[in-house]
Backbone bond lengths (Angstrom), bond angles and torsions (degrees), N, CA, C in turn:
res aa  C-N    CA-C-N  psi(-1)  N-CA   C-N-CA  omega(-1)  CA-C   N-CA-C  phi
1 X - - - 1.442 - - 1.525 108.04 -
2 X 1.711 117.35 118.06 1.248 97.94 167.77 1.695 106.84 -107.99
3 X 1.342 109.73 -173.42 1.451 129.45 -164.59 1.514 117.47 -135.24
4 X 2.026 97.34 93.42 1.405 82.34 -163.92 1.366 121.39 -64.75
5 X 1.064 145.05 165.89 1.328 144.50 153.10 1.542 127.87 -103.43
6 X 1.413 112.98 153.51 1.422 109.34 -165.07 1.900 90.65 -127.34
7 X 1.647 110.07 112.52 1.517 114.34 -163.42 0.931 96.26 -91.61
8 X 1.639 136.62 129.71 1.363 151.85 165.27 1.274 99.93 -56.87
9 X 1.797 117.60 168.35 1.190 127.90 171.99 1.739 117.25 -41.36
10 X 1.510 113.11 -57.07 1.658 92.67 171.76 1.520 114.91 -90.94
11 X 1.231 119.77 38.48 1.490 108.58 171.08 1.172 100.49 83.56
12 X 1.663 156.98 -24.89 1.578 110.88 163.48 1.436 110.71 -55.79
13 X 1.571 94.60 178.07 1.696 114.09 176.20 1.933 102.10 -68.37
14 X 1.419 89.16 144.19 1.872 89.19 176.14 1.644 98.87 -96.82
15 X 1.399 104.04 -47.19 1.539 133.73 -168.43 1.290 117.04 -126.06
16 X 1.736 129.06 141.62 1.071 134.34 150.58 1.470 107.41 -112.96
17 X 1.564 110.38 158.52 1.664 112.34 -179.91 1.283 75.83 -146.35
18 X 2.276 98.88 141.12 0.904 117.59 176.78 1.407 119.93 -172.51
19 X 0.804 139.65 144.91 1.439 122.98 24.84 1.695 110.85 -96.21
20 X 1.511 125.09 146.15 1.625 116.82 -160.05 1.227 93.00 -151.37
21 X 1.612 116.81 119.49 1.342 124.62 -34.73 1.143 140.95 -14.65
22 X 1.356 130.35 148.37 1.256 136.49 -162.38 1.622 123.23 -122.08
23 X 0.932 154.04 179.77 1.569 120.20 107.69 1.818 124.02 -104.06
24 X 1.750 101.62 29.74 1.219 104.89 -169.01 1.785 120.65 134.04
25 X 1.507 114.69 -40.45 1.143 95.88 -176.60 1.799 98.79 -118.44
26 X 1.682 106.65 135.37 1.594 114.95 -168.31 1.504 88.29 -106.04
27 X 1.748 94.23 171.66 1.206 114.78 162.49 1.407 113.26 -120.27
28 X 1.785 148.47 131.21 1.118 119.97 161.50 1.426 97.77 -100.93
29 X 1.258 106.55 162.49 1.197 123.19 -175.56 1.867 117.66 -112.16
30 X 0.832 112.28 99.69 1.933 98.15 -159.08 1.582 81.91 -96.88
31 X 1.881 94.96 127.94 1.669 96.70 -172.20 1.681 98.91 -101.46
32 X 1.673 128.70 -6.43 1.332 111.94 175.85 1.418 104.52 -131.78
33 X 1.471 124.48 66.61 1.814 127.07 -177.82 1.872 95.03 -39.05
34 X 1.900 81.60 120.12 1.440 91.29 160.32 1.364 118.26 -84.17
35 X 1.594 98.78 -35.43 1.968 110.26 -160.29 1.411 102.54 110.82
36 X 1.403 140.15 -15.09 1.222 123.58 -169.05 1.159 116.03 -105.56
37 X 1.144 129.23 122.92 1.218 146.69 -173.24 1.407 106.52 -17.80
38 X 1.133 132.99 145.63 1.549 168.24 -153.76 1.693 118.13 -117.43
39 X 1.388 128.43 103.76 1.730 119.97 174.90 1.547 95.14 -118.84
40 X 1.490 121.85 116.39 1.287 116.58 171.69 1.127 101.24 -121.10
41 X 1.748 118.21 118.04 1.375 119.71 153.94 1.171 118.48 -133.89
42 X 1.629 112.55 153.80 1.379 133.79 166.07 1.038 137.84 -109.78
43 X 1.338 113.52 151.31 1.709 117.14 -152.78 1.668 91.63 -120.22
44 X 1.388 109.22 157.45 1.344 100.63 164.36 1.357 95.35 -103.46
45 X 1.691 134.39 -179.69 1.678 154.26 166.73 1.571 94.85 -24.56
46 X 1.409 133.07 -17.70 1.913 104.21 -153.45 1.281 86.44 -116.62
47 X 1.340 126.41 -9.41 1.766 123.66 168.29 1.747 90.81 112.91
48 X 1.199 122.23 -9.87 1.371 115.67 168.98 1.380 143.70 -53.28
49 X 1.354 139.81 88.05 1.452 131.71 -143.58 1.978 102.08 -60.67
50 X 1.341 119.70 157.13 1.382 124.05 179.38 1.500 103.37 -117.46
51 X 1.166 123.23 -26.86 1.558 143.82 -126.36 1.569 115.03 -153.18
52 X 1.464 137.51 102.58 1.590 125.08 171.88 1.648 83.94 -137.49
53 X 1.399 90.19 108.56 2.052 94.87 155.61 1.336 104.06 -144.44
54 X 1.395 126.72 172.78 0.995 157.65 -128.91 1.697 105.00 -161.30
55 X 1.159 98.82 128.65 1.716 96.47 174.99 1.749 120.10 -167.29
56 X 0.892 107.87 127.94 1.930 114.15 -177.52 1.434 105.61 -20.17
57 X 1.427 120.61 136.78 1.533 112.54 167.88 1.209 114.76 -86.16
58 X 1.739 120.10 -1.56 1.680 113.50 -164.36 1.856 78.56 -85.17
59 X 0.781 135.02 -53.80 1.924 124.57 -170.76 0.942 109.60 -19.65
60 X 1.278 123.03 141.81 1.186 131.21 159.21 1.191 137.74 -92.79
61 X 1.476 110.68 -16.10 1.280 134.72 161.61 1.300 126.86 -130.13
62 X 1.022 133.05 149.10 1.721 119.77 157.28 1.357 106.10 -145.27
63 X 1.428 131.69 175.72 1.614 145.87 144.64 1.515 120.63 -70.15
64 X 1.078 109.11 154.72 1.410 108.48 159.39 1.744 98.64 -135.18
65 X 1.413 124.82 161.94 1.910 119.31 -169.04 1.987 77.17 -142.21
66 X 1.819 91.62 113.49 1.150 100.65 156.89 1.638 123.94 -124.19
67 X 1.421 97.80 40.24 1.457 107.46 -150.17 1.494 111.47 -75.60
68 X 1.430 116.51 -11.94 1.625 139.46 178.87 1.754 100.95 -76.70
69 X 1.604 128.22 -16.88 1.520 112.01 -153.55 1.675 92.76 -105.86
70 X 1.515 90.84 176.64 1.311 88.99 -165.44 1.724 118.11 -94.56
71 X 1.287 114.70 143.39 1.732 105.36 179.60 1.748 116.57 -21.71
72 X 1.561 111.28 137.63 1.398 96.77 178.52 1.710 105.97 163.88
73 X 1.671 91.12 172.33 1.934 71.49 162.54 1.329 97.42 -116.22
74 X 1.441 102.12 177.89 1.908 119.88 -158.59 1.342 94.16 -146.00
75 X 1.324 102.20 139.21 1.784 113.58 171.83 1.900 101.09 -84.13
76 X 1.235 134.04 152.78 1.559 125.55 158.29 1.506 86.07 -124.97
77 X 1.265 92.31 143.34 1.685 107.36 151.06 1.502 131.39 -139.76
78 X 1.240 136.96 114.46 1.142 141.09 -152.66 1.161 92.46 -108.51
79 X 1.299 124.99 126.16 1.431 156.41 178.06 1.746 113.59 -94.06
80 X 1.500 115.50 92.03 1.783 105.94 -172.18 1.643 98.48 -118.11
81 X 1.498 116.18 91.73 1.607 117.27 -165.12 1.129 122.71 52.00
82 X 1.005 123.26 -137.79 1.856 113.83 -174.41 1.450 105.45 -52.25
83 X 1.762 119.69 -55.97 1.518 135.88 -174.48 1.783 115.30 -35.65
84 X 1.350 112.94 104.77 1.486 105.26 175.83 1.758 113.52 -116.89
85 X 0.803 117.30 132.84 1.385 127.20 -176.21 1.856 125.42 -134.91
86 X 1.500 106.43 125.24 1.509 107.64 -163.56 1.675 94.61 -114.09
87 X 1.851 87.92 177.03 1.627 95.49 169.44 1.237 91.97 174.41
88 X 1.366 112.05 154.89 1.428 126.61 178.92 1.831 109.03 -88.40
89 X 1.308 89.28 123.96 1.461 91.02 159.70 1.779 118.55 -128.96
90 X 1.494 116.64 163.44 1.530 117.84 -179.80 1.257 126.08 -97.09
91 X 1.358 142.00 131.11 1.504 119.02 152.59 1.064 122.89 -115.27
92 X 1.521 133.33 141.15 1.478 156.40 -145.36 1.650 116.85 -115.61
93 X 0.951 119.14 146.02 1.674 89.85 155.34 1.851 97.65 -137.72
């Protein structure tokens, strides 16, 4: 299992997502809560979004439930103000 990471401006981790492989439901992990609002979406391979939520930046954690999509890999990108950051994750069944 790896754990993508999302590297802040000097290279710590901003984000972990996990567990990846999946069979659908992630965790991100926001390792430095700014407070500012949160846009996480995912695309599947054809550039098609699956995914538009929105979520507090002070969390430290949240879910995301992709348990409806189909096996595959998925781009995420979490949007934190200007700062955008992607990574591939999988889902299995």
């Amino acid at each position: 299992m790896s754990l993508p990471d999302f590297p802040g401006p000097s290279g710590q981790k901003k984000f972990l997502v996990y567990p990846n492989p999946s069979a659908g439901d992630f965790v991100i992990k926001h390792t430095n809560p700014s407070g500012s609002e949160l846009k996480i979406q995912v695309f599947d391979l054809t550039g098609r979004m699956v995914l538009n939520d929105e979520q507090s930046g002070s969390r430290e954690s949240f879910k995301i439930r992709m348990t409806s999509s189909v096996p595959g890999m998925y781009i995420i990108r979490i949007i934190e103000g200007k700062a955008v950051y992607t990574a591939k994750i999988t889902i299995t069944k």
